[in-house]
C-alpha positions in Angstrom: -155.3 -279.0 -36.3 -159.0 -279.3 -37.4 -157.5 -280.9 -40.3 -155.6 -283.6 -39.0 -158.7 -284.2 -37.1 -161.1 -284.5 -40.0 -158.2 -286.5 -41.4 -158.2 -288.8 -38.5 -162.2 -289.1 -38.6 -162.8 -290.2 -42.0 -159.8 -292.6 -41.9 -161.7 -293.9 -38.7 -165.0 -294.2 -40.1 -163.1 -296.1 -43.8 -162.1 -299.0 -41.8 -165.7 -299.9 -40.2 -167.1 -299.7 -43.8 -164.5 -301.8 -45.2 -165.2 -304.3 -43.0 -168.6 -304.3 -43.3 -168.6 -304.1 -47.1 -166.2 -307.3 -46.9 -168.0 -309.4 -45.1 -171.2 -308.3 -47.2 -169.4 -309.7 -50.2 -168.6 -313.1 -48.1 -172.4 -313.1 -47.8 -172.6 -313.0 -51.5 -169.7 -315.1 -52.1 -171.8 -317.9 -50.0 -175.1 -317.3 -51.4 -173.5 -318.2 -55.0 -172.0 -321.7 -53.6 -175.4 -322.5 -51.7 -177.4 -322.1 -55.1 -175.2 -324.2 -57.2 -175.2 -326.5 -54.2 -178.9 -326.6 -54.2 -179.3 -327.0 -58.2 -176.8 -330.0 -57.8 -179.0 -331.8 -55.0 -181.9 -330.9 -57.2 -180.5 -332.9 -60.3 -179.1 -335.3 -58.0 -182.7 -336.2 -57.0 -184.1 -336.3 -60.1 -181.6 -338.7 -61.8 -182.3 -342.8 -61.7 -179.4 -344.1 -60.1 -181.0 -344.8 -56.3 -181.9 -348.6 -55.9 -185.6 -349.4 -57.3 -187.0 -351.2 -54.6 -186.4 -348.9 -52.1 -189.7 -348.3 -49.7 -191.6 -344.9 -50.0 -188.9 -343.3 -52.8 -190.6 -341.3 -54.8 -192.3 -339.6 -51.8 -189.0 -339.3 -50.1 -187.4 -337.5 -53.1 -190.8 -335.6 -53.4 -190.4 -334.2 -50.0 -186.6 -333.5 -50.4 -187.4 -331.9 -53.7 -189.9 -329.6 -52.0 -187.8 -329.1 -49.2 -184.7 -327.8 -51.7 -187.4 -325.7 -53.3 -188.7 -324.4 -50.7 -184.8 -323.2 -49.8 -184.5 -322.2 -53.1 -186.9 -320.0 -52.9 -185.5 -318.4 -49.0 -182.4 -318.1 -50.5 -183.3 -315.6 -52.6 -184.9 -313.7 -50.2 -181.5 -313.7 -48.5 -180.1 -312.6 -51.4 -182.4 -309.4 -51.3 -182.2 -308.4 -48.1 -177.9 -308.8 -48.6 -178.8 -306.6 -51.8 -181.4 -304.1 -50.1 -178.6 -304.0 -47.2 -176.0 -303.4 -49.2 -177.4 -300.0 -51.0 -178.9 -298.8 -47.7 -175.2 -299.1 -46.3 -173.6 -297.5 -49.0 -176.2 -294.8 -49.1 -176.2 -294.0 -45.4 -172.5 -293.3 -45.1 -172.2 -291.6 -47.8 -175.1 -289.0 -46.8 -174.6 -289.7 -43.2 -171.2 -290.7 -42.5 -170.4 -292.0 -38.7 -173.8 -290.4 -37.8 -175.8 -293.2 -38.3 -173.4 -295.9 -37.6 -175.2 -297.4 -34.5 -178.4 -297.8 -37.0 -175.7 -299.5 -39.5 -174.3 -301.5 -37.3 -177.3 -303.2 -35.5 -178.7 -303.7 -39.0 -175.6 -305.3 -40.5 -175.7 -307.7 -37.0 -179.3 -308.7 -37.7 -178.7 -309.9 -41.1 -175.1 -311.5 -40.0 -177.1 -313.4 -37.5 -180.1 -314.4 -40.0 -177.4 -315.4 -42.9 -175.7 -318.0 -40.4 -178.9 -319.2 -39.2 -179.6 -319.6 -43.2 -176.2 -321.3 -43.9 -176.7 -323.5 -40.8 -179.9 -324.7 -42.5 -178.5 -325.0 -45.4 -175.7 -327.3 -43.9 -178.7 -329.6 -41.9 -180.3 -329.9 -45.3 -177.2 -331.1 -47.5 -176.1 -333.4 -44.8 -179.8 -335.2 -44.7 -179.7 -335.4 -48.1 -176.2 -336.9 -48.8 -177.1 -339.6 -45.9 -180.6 -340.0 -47.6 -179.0 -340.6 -51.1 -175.8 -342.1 -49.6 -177.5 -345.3 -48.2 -179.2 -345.9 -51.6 -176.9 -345.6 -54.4 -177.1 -347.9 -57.1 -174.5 -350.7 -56.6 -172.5 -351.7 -59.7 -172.7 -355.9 -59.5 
C-alpha cells in the first residue's frame, strides 16, 4: 500500500509541474512575438513614408522610439526573470518535490501577474503607435 501511495503522490505532484512548466513556455512563446513586434514598430518608425508636413514629427517618432526602447529593454528583463524562474522551478521540485510547492506557487503567481501587466503594456503601446502612424501614412495621389 505505501506504494500505491507514493505512486499516487508523484503522479499528483507531475500534473502541477506540467502545468506550470506550460504556461512558462506560453510566457516564452509571447516574449518572442512581443520582440519581433517591437523591432517591426522600430523600423516602421524609422522608414520615410509618414506625410512631410506633419507638425512636431520627428519628436513624436523620437519619443515613440524611446518609448519602444525603453520596452525593449523591460522586455528583457521579463525574459530573465521567466528564465531565472524557470531553473529555480525545475530545481526546487526536483530537490524538494511537493515540499516547497506553496513557495512555487506564489512565485509562479507573481510573475503570471507581472507578465500580463507587461503584455497589457505592450498591447497600450502597439495600439498608440498604429493610431499615431495610421493617421499619417503617405497617400499615393
Amino acid at each position: 500500500m505505501y506504494v500505491m501511495l507514493d505512486f499516487a503522490k508523484k503522479d499528483f505532484s507531475k500534473k502541477p509541474r506540467e502545468k506550470y512548466l506550460s504556461e512558462i513556455s506560453k510566457w516564452q512563446n509571447s516574449l518572442v512575438l512581443v520582440s519581433e513586434e517591437t523591432k517591426f514598430l522600430a523600423k516602421l518608425l524609422n522608414t520615410g513614408i509618414f506625410e512631410p508636413n506633419i507638425p512636431n514629427l520627428e519628436e513624436r517618432l523620437q519619443q515613440y522610439s524611446k518609448k519602444l526602447q525603453n520596452f525593449k529593454n523591460g522586455e528583457k528583463l521579463m525574459e530573465k526573470e521567466i528564465e531565472n524562474h524557470k531553473t529555480d522551478f525545475a530545481k526546487e521540485f526536483e530537490e524538494n518535490g511537493e515540499q516547497n510547492a506553496s513557495l512555487i506557487k506564489t512565485t509562479h503567481i507573481e510573475l503570471r501577474k507581472n507578465i500580463k501587466a507587461f503584455l497589457k503594456r505592450n498591447s497600450r503601446l502597439k495600439l498608440e503607435i498604429f493610431n499615431f502612424a495610421g493617421d499619417i501614412l503617405k497617400k499615393n495621389s
